[in-house]
N, C-alpha and C positions, 0 to 999 in steps of 0.2 A: 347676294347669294344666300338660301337658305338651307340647312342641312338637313336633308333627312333622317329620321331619326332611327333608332333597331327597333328589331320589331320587339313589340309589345308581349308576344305570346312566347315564343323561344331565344331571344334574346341577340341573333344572330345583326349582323350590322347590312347582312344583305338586301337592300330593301329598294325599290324606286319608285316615283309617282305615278300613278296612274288617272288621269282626270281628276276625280275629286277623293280619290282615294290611295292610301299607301298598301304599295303590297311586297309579301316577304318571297325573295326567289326559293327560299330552302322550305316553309314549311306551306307555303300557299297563305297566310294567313292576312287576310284584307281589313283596311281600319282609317274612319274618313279621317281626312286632312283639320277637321272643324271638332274635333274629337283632340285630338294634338293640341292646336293651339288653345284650347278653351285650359288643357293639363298646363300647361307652360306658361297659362298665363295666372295661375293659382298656385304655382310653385313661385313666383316673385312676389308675394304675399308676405309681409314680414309680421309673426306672433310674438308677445311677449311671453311671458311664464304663465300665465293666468290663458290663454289664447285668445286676447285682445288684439286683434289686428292697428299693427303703427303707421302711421304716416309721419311725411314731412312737417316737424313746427310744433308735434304734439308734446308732452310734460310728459315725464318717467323718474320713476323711485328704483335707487338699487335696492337688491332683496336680497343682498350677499357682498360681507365684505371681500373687496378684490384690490391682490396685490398689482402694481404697476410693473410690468417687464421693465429690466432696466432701470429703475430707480429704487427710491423710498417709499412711496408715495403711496397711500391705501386709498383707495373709493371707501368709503364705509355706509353700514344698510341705512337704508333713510334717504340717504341723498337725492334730494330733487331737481332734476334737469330740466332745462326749458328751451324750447325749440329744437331738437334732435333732427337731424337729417337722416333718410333712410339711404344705403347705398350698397353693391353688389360685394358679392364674397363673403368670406369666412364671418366677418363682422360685421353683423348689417348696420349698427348705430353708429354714426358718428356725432358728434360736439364739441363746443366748445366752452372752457370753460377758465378764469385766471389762471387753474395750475397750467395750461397747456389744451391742446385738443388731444381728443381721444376715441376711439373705435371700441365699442364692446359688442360683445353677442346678447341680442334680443332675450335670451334664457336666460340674463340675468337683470332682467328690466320687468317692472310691473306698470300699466299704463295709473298717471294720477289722475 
């Protein structure tokens, strides 16, 4: 099942397929399907701080000591991780590492 999405120009959710195009009931406003997906496939795009695009397996330095919710525990800057997993939500990075695994956000990762 794929969702259509609001339209682009007034923002309205009103919107349905039309052959190879989306169109908006409220403001008329038409915009190809291949337009869409090329957007939504550039937003699953994970950056680090520097705008290095990450992948699965690559090495990253923290650039900011960070405290651990829930514990004692600090990341401190330097720290070099090796093999990181890229994965959906709030925290794109995950790993693993002796303290534990952990989930951070990309903005505070620089590629090594």
């Amino acid at each position: 099942m794929t969702t259509i999405p609001p339209c682009p120009q007034c923002g309205m959710p009103n919107t349905y397929p039309d052959g190879d195009v989306f169109i908006c009931a409220d403001c008329g406003y038409e915009w190809s399907m291949q337009s869409f997906v090329e957007t939504h496939e550039e937003e699953n795009i994970v950056r680090d701080a520097n705008g290095n695009v990450l992948s699965d397996g690559d090495s990253v330095v923290i650039i900011k000591d960070l405290k651990v919710k829930g514990s004692s525990i600090i990341l401190k800057v330097g720290t070099k991780i090796k093999s990181i997993r890229i994965v959906g939500g709030d925290h794109e990075v995950d790993y693993k590492t002796d303290l534990g695994q952990f989930m951070l956000k990309a903005c505070f990762l620089r590629k090594a």
